[in-house]
N, C-alpha and C positions, 0 to 999 in steps of 0.2 A: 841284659835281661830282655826276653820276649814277651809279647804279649799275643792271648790267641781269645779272640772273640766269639761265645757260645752262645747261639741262641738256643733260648728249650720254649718249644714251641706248646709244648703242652705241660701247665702249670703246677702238675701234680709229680713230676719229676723233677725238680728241682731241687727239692732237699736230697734227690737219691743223688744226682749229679752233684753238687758241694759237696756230699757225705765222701764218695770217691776219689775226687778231685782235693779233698782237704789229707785224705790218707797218700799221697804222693808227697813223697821228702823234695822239697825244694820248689813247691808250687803253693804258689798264694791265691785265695778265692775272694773277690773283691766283685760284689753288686752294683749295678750299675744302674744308670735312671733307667725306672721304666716308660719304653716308648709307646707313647699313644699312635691306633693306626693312622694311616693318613686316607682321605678319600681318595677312591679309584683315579678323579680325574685331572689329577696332579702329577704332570708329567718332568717337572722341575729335577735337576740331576745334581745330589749334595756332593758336596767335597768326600764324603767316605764312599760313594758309589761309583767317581770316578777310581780310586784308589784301590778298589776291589780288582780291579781290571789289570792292575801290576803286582799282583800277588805272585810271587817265583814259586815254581815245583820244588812238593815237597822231596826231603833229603830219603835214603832207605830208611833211616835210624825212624824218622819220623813218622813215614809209611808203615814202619814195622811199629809204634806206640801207637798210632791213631787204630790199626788195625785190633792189637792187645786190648784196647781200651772197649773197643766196637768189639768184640767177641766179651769182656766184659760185662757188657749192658745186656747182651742177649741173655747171658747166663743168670744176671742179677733177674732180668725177667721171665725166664724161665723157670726159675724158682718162687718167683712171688705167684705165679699163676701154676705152681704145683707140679710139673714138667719136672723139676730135676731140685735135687736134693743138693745144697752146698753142707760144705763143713762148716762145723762151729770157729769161734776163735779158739776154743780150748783144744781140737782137734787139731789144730795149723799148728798151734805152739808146742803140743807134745810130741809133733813129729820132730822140730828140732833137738 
């Protein structure tokens, strides 16, 4: 099992992100503590910031889903702001 760490830096995407993320067969959406900021002048370096730093390049397969997912989002907000019209569920299933 992997684990892939999402920040949403803006608070009102969050439920669209889990809504998404929970329609993926074999992906679990699991909330985590929320972090309080830290003051600017705290220069201290945690153990997950060193560990940032040895993150391996992603695979194609990976590049190719991060990119599906980010095409995704643009489309989910394209349509919320009226730009472009999605199908229904009932339109997706009567084409099979």
């Amino acid at each position: 099992m992997r684990l892939l760490y999402v920040s949403i830096t803006d608070p009102s995407k969050e439920k669209l992100v889990t809504d998404i993320l929970h329609e993926i067969e074999g992906v679990e959406v699991r909330r985590g503590p929320i972090k309080v900021e830290r003051p600017a002048g705290r220069t201290t370096k945690t153990p997950a910031a060193k560990h940032a730093k040895a993150i391996k390049p992603m695979t194609p397969n990976e590049k190719k889903f991060v990119k599906g997912l980010t095409r995704a989002f643009k489309e989910m907000d394209e349509h919320i702001a009226g730009k472009r019209k999605l199908k229904t569920l009932k339109e997706v299933l009567d084409e099979l």
